[in-house]
C-alpha positions as CSV (number, residue, x, y, z in Angstrom):
1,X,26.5,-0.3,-29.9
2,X,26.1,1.7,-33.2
3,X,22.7,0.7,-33.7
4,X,19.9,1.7,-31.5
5,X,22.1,3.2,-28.9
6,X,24.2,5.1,-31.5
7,X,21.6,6.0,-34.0
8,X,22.8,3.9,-36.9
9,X,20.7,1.4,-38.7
10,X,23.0,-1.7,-39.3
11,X,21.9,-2.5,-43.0
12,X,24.6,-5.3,-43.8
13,X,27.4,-7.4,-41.8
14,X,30.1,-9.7,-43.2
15,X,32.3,-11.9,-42.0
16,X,35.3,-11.5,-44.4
17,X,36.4,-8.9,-47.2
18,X,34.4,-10.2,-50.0
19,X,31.5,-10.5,-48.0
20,X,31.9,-7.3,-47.1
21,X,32.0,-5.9,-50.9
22,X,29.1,-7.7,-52.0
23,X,26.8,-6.5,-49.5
24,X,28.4,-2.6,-49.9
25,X,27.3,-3.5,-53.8
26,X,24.5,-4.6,-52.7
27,X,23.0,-2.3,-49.9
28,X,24.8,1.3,-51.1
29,X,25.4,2.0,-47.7
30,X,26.4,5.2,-46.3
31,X,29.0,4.0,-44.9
32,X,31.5,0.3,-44.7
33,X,33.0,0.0,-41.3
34,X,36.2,-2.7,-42.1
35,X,38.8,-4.5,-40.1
36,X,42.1,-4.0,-42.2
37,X,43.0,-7.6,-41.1
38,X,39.2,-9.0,-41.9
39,X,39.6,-12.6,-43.5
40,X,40.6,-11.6,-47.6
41,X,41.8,-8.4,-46.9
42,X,40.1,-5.4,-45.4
43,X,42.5,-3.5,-47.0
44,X,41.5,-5.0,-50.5
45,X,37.9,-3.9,-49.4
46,X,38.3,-0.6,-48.9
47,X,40.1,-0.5,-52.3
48,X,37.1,-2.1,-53.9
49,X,34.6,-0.2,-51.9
50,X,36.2,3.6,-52.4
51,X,37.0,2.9,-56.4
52,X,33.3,1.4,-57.3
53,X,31.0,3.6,-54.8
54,X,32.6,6.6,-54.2
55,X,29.6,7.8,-52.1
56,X,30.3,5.0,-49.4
57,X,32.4,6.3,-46.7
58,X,34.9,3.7,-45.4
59,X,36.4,3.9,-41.6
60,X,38.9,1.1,-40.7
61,X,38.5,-0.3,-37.4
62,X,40.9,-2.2,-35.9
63,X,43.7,-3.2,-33.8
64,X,46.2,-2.7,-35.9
65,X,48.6,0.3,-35.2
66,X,51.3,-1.0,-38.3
67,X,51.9,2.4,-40.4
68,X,52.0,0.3,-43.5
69,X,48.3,-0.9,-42.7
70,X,47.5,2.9,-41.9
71,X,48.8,4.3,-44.7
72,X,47.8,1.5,-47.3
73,X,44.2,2.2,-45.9
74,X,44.5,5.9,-46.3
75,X,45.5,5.3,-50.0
76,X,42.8,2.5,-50.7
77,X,40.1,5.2,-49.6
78,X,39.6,5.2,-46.2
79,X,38.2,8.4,-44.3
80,X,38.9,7.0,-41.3
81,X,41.3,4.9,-38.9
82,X,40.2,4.2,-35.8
83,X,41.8,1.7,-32.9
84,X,39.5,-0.8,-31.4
85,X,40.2,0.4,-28.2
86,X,38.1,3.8,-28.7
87,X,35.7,4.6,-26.1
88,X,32.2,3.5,-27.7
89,X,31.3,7.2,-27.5
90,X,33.8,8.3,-29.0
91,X,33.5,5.5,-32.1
92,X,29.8,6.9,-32.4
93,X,31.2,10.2,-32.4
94,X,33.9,9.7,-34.9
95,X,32.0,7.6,-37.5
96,X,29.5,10.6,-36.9
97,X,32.3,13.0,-38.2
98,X,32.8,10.4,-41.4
99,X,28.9,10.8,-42.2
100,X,29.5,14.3,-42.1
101,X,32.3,14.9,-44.4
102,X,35.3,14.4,-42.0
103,X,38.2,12.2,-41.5
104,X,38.9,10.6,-37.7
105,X,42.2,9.2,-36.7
106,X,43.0,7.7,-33.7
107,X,45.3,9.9,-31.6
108,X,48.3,8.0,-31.8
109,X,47.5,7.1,-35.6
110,X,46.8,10.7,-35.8
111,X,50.3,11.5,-34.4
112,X,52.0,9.5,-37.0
113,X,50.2,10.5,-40.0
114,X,51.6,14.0,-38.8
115,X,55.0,13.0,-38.4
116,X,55.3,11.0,-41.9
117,X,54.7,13.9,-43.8
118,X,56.7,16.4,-41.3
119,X,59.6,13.7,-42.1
120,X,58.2,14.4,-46.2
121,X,56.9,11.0,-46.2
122,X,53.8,9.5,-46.5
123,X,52.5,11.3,-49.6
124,X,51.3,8.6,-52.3
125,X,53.3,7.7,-55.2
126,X,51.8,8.3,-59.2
127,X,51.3,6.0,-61.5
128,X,53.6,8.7,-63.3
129,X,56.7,7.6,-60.7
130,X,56.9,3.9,-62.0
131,X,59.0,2.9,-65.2
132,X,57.1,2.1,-67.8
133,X,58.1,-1.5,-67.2
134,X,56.4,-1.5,-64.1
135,X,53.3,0.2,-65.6
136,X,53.1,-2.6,-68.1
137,X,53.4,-5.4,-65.1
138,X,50.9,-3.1,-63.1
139,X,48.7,-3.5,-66.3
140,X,49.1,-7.2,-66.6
141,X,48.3,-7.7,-63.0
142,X,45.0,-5.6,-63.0
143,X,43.8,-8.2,-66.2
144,X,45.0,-10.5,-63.9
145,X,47.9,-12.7,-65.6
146,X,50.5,-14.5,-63.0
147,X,54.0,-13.8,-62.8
148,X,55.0,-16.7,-65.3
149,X,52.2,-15.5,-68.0
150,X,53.7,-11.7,-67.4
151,X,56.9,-13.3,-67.3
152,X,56.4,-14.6,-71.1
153,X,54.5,-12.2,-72.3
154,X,57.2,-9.3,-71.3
155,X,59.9,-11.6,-72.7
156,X,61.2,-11.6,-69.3
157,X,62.8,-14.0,-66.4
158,X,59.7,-14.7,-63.6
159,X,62.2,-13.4,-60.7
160,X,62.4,-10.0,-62.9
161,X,58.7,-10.3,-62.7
162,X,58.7,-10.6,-59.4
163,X,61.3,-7.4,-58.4
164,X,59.1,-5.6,-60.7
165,X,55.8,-6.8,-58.3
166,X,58.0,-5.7,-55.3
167,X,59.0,-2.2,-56.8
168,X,55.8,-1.4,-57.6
169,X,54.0,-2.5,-54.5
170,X,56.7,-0.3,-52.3
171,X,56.6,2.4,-54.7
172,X,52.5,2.8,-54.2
173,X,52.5,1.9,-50.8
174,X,50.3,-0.9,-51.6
175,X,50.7,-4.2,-49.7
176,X,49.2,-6.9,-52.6
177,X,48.7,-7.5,-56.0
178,X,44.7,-7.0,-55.1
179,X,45.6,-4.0,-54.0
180,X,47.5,-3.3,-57.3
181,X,45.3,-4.1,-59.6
182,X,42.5,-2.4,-57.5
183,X,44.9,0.4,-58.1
184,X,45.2,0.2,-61.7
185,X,41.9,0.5,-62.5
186,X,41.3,2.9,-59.6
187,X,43.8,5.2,-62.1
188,X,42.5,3.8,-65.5
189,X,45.5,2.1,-66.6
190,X,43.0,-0.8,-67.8
């Protein structure tokens, strides 16, 4: 549908999230259409994707209307969330706005994206908004120690570990600790 009939020349397909990485590494596309729940994380893709070619656009197809998956995609770098039940003109259309500079949302995505931040939601949390506890567990996890190595090297109980994991991943709207370490380097705490 979005090649020859919508003008796009498919350079690369994947069938999971790392798949989908390396061939964005590899190809430099214009633009990574992803499935936030592609096998290993579409999410985790588009995280990977914005932070190490910011040039690639990234649209998020899918079936998914959860607004934790919407905004978590949003905050990994996303331009665009669409629902898999677009008209295919209308997909054409919209990953045609992306190329040029815009950002599509499916109407009802749309519609809550406008409501989450009329409600003063929705807006993403700083680095700056985490103790620095959780800054130093947000470190550990983007050099990529478990909870028992962070555990020992903070000093501290594994379960405290893991509340800190749990504040940090609700307090960045971030669903993972791919996500958070993405994130950490995404904001060079490492």
């Amino acid at each position: 549908m979005l090649g020859q009939d919508g003008g796009f020349e498919i350079i690369a397909q994947a069938e999971d999230a790392p798949g989908a990485v390396d061939a964005a590494l590899r190809e430099q596309p214009d633009l990574a259409l992803l499935d936030v729940n592609m096998p290993g994380s579409g999410l985790a893709a588009a995280w990977e994707i914005s932070a190490r070619m910011p040039s690639t656009r990234v649209v998020m197809l899918t079936i998914s209307r959860d607004d934790s998956h919407v905004f978590a995609a949003l905050r990994a770098g996303a331009a665009g969330y669409l629902l898999k039940d677009v008209e295919p003109a209308e997909l054409v259309r919209s990953i045609r706005t992306v190329v040029d500079g815009n950002t599509p949302l499916s109407p009802t995505i749309a519609t809550r994206v406008v409501e989450e931040i009329a409600q003063g939601g929705g807006a993403p949390a700083e680095v700056d908004d985490l103790t620095p506890r959780e800054r130093d567990v947000l470190i550990l996890i983007a050099r990529g120690r478990s909870n028992k190595v962070i555990a020992l090297e903070l000093g501290v109980a594994e379960k405290t570990v893991k509340t800190h994991v749990s504040h940090i991943l609700a307090k960045l709207g971030l669903t993972d600790r791919t996500q958070a370490a993405l994130y950490a380097v995404r904001h060079g705490l490492v």
